[in-house]
Backbone as ProteinMPNN parsed JSONL, in Angstrom:
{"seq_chain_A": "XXXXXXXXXXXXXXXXXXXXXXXXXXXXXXXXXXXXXXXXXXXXXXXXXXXXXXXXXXXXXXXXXXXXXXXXXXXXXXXXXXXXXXXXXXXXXXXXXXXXXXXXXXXXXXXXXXXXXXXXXXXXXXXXXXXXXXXXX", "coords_chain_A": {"N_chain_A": [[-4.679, -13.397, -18.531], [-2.965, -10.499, -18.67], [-1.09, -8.228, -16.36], [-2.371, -4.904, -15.685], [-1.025, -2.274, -16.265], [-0.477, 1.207, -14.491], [0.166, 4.643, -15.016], [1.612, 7.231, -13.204], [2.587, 10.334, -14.025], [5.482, 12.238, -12.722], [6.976, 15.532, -11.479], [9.951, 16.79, -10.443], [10.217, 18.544, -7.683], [11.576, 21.247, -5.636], [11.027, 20.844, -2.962], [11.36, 18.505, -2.996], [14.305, 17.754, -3.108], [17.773, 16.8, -1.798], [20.525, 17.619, 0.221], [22.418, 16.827, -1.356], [21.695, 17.51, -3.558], [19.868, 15.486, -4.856], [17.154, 13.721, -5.991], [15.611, 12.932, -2.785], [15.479, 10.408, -0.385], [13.002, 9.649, 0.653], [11.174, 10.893, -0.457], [11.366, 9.517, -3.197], [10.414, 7.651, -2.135], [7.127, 8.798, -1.804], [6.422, 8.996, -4.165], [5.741, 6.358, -5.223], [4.027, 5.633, -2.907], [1.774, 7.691, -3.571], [1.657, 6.909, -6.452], [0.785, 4.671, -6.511], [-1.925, 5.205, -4.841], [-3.348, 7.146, -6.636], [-4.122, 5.087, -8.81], [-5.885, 3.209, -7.437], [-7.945, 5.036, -6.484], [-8.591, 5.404, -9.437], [-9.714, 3.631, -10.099], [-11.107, 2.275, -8.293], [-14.878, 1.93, -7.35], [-16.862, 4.484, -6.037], [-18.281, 4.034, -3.977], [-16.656, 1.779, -2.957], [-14.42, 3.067, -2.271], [-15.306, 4.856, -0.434], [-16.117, 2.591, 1.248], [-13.823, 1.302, 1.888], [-10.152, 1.318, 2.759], [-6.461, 1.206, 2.297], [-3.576, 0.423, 3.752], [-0.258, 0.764, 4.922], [1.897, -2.297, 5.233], [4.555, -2.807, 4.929], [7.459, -1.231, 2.989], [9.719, -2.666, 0.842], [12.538, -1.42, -1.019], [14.472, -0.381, -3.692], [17.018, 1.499, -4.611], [18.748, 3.134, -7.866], [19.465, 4.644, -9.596], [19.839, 8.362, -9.431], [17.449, 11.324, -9.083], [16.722, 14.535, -10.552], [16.577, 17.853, -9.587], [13.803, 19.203, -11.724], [13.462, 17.179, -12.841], [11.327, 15.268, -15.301], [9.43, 11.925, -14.035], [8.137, 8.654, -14.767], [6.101, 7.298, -13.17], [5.082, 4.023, -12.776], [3.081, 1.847, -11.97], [1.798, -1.817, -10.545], [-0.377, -4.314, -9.975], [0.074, -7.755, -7.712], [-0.736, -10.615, -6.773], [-3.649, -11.187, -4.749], [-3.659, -11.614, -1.417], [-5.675, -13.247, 0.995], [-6.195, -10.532, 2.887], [-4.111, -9.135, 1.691], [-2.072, -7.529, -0.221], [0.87, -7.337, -2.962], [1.822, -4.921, -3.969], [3.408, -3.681, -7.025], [6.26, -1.683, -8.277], [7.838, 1.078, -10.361], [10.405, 3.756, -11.08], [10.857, 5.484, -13.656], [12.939, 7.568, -15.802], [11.687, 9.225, -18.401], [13.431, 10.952, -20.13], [15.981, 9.487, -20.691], [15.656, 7.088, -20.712], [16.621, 5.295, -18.182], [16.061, 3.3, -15.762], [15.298, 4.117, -12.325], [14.052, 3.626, -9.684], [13.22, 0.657, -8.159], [10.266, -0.894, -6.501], [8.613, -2.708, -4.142], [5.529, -3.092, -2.201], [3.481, -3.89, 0.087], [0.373, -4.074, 0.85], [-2.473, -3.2, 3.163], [-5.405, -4.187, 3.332], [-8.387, -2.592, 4.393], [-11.777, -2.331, 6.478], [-13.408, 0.0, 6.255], [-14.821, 1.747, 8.344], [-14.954, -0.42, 10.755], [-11.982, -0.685, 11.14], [-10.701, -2.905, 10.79], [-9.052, -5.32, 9.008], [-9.958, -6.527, 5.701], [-10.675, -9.002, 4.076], [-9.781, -9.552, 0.28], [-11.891, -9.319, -2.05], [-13.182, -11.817, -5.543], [-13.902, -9.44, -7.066], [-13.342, -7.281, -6.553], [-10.205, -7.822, -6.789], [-10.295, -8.541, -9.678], [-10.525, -5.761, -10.986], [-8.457, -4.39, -9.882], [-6.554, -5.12, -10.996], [-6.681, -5.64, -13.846], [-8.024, -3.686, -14.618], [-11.09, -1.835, -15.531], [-13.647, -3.854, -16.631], [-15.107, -4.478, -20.649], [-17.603, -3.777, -21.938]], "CA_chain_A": [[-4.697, -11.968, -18.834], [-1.57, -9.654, -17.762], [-1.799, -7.044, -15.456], [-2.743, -3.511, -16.085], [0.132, -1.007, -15.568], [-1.149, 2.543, -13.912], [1.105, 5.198, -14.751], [1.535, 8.238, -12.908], [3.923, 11.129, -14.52], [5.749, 13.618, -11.601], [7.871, 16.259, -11.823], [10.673, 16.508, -9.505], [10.174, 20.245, -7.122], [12.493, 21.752, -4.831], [10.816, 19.976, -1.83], [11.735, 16.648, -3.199], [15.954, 17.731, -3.075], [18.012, 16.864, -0.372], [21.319, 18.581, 0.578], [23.293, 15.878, -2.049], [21.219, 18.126, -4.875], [19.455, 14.865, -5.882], [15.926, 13.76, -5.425], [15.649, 12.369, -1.838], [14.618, 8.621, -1.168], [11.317, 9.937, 1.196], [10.354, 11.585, -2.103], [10.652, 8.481, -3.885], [8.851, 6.641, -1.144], [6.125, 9.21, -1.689], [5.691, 8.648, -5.378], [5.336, 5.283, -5.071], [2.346, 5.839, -2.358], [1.088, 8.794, -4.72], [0.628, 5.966, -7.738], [-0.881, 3.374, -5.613], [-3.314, 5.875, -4.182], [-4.2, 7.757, -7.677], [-4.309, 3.621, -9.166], [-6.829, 3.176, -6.416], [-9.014, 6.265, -7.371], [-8.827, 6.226, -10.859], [-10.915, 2.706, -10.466], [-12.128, 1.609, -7.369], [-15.786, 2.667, -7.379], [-17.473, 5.493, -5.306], [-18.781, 3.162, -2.481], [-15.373, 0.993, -2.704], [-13.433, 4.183, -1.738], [-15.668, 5.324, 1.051], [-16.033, 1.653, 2.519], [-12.654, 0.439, 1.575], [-9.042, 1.665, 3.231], [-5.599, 1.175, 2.237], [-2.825, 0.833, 4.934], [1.095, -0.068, 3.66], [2.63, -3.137, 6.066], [5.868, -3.29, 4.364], [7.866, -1.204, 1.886], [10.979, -2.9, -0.1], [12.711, -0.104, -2.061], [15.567, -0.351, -4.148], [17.837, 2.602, -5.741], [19.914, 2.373, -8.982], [20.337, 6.564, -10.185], [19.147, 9.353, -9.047], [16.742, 11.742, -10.258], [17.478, 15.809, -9.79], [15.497, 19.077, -10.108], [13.003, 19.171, -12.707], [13.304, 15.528, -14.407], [10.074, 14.647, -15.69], [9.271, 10.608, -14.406], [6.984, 8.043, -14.748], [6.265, 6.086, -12.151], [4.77, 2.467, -13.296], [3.004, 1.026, -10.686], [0.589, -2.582, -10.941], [-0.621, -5.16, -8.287], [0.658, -8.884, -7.715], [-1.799, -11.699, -6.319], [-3.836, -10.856, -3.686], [-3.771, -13.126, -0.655], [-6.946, -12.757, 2.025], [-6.302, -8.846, 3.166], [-2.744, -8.536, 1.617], [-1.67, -7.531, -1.546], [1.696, -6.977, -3.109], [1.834, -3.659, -5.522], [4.997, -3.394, -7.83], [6.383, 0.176, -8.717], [8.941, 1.407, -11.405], [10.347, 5.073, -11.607], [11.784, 5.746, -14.648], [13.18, 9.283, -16.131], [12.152, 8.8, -19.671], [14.427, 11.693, -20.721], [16.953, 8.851, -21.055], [15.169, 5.736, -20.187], [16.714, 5.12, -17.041], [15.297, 2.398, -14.2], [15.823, 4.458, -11.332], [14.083, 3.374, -8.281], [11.776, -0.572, -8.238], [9.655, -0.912, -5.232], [7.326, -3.848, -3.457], [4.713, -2.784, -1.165], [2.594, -4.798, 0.991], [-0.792, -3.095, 1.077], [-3.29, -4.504, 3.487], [-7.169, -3.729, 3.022], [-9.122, -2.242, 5.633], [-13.125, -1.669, 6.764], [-13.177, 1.803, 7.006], [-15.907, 1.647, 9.378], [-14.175, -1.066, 11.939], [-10.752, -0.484, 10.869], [-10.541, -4.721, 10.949], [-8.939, -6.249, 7.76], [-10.999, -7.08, 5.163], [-10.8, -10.157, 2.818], [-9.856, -8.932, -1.056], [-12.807, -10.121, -3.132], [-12.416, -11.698, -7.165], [-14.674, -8.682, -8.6], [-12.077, -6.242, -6.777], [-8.876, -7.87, -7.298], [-9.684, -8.378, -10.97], [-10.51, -4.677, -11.558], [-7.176, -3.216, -9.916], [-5.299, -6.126, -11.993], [-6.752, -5.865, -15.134], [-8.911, -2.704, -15.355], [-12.957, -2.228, -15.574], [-14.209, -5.145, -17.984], [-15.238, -3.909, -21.273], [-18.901, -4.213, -22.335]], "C_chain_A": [[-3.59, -11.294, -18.01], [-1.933, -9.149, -17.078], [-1.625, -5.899, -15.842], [-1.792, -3.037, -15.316], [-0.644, 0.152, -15.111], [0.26, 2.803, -14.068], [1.07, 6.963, -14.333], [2.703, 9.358, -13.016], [4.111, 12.351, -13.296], [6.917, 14.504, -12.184], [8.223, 16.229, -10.529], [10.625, 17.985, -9.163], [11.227, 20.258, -6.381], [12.384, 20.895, -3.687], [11.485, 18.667, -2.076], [13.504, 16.697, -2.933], [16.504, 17.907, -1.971], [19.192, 17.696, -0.364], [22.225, 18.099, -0.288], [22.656, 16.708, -3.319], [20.609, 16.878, -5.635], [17.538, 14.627, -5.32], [16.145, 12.581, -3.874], [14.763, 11.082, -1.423], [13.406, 8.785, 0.081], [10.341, 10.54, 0.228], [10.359, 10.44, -2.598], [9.949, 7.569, -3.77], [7.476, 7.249, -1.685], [5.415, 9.297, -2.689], [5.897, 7.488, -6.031], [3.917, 5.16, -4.302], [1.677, 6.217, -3.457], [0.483, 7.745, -5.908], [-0.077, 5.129, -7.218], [-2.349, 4.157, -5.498], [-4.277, 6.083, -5.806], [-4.406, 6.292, -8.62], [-5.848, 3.65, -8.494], [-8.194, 3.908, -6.871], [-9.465, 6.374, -8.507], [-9.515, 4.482, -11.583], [-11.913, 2.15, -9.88], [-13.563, 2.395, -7.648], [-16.668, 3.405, -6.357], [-17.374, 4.935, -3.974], [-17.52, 2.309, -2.186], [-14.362, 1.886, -1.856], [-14.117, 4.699, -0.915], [-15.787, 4.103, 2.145], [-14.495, 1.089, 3.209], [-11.662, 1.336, 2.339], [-8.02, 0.875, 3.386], [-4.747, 1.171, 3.41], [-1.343, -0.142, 4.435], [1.324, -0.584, 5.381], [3.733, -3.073, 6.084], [6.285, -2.324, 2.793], [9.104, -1.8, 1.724], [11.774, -1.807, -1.022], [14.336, -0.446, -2.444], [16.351, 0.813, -5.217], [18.708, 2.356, -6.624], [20.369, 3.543, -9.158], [19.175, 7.335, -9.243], [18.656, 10.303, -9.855], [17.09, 13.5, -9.551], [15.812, 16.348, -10.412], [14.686, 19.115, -11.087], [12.892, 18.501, -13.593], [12.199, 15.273, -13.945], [10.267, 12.878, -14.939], [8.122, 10.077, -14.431], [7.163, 7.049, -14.132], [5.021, 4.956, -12.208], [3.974, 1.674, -11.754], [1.134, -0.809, -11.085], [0.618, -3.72, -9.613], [0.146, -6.432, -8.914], [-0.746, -9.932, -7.842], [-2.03, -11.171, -5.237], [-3.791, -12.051, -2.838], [-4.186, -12.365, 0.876], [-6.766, -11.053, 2.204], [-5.405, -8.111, 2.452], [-2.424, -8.593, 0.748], [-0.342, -6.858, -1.776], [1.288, -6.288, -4.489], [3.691, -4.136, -5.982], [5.108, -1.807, -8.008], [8.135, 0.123, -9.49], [9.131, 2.788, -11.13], [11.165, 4.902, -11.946], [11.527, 7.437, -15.411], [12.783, 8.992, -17.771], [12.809, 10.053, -20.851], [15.46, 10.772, -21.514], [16.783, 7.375, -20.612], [15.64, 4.728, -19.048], [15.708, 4.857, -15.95], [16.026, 3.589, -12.835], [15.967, 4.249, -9.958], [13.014, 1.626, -8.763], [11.765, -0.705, -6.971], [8.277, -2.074, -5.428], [6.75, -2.865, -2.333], [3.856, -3.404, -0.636], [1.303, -3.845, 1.699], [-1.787, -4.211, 1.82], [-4.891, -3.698, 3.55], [-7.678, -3.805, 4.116], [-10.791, -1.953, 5.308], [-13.011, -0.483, 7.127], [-13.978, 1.909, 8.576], [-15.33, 0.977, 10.899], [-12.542, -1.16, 12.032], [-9.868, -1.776, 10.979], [-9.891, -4.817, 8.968], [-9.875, -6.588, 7.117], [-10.563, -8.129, 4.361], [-10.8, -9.518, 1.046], [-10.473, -9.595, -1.825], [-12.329, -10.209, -4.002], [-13.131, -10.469, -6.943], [-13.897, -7.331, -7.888], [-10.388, -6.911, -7.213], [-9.073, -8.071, -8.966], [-9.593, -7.013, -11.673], [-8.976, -4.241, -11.053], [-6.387, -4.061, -10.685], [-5.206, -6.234, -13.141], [-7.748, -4.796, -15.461], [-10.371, -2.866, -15.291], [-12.629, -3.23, -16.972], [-15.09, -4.497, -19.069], [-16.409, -4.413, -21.235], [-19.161, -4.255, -23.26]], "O_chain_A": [[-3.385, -11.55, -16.823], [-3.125, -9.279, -16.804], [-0.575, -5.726, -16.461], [-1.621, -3.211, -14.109], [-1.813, 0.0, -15.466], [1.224, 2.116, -13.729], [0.567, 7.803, -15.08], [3.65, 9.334, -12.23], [3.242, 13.163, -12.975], [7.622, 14.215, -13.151], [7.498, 15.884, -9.595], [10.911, 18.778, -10.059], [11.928, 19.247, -6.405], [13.355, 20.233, -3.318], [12.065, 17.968, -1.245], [14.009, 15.641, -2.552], [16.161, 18.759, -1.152], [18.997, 18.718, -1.022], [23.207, 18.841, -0.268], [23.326, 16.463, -4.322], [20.671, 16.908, -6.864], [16.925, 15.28, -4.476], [16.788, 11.536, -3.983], [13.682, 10.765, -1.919], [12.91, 7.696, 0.37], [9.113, 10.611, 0.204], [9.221, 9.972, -2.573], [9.225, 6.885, -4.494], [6.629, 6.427, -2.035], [4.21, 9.55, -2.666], [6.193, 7.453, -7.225], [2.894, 4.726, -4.832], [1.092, 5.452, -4.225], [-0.695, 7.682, -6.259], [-1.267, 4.857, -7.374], [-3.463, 3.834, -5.908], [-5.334, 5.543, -6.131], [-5.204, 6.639, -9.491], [-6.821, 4.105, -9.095], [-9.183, 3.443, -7.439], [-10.405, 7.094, -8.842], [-9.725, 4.144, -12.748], [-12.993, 1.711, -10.277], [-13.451, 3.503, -8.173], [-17.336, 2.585, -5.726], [-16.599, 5.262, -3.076], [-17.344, 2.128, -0.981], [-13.649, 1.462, -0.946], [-13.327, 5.366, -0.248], [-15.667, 4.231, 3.364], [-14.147, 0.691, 4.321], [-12.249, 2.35, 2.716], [-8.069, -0.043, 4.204], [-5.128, 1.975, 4.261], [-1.286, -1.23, 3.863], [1.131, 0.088, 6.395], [4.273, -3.244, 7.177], [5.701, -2.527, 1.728], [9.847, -1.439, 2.637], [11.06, -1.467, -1.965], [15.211, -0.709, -1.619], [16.183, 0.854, -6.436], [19.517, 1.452, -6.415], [21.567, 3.745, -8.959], [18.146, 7.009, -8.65], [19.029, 10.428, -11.021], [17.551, 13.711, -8.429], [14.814, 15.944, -11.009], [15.584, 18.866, -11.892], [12.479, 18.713, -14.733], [11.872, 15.08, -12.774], [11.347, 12.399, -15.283], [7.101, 10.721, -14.192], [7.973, 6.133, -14.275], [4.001, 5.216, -11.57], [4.494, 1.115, -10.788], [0.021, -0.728, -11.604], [1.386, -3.854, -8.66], [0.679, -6.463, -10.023], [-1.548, -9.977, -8.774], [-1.125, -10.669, -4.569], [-3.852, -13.21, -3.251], [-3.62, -11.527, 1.578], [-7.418, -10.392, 1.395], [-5.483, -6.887, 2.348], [-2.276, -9.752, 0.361], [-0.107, -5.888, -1.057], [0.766, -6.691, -5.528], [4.659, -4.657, -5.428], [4.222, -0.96, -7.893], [9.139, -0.55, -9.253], [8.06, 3.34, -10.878], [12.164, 4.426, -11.408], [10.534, 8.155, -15.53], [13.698, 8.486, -18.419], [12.676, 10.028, -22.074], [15.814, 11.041, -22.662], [17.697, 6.648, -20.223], [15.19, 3.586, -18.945], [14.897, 5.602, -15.401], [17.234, 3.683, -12.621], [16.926, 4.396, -9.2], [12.189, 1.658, -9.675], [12.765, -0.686, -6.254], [7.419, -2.246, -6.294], [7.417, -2.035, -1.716], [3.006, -3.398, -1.526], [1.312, -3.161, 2.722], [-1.985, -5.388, 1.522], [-5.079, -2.533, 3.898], [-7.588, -4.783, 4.858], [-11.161, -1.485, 4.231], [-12.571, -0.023, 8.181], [-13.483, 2.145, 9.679], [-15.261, 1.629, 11.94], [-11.98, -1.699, 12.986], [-8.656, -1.782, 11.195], [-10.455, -4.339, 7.983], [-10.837, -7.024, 7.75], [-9.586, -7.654, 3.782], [-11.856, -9.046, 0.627], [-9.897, -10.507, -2.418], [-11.347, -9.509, -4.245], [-12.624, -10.307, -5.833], [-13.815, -6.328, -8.597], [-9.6, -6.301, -7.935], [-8.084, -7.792, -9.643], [-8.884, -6.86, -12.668], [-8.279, -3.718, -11.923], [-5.343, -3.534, -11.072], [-4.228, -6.69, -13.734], [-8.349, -4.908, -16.529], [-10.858, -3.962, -15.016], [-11.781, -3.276, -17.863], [-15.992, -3.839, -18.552], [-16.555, -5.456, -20.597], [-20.29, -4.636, -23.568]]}, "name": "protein", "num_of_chains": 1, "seq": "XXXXXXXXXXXXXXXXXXXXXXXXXXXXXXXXXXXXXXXXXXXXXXXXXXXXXXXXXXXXXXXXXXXXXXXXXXXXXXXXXXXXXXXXXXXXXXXXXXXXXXXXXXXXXXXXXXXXXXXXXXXXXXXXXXXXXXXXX"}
């Protein structure tokens, strides 16, 4: 079974522009987080998201164009293989004004006990939901 894309659409604000008039690459760091997180939310379940906690080890980030003032994108984001605490996300932002790759990003997310703030071990019956979605009934 593939893996489930999550896509989260931003608009580019004033905050996001640096002094070059384009979007600035701590903005595109931040909507890369931004899809992980709203990914996260928009499956883990209730008790997963109050026991559970996210924490990034490692970002990779690579730029190709830049994105300006008020371009619509969509930023693509889906997991890898997990391995014991540590999972690699993928991420895309693309402008689809003109279908331009703009930024691809790795992230190295490592899973926390909220409670002891210790690593946790990424179970199957969570890694198959962020990889492939709730299971239909």
């Amino acid at each position: 079974m593939a893996e489930t894309r999550f896509c989260l659409t931003v608009r580019v604000e004033p905050a996001d522009i640096d002094r070059l008039q384009h979007v600035n690459n701590v903005a595109f760091l931040r909507y890369v987080q931004d899809a992980a997180v709203a990914h996260w939310q928009s499956l883990a379940p209730s008790e997963a998201q109050s026991a559970l906690l996210w924490v990034v080890r490692r970002h990779e980030i690579e730029y190709f164009r830049p994105a300006y003032l008020g371009d619509e994108l969509q930023v693509m984001t889906w997991v890898g293989e997990p391995s014991a605490a540590r999972w690699d996300r993928f991420t895309e932002i693309l402008r689809p004004a003109d279908g331009q790759l703009l930024v691809q990003a790795r992230t190295v997310w490592v899973l926390l006990d909220r409670a002891s703030g210790r690593p946790r071990r990424i179970d199957p019956q969570l890694a198959r939901l962020l990889a492939h979605g709730p299971v239909a009934s």
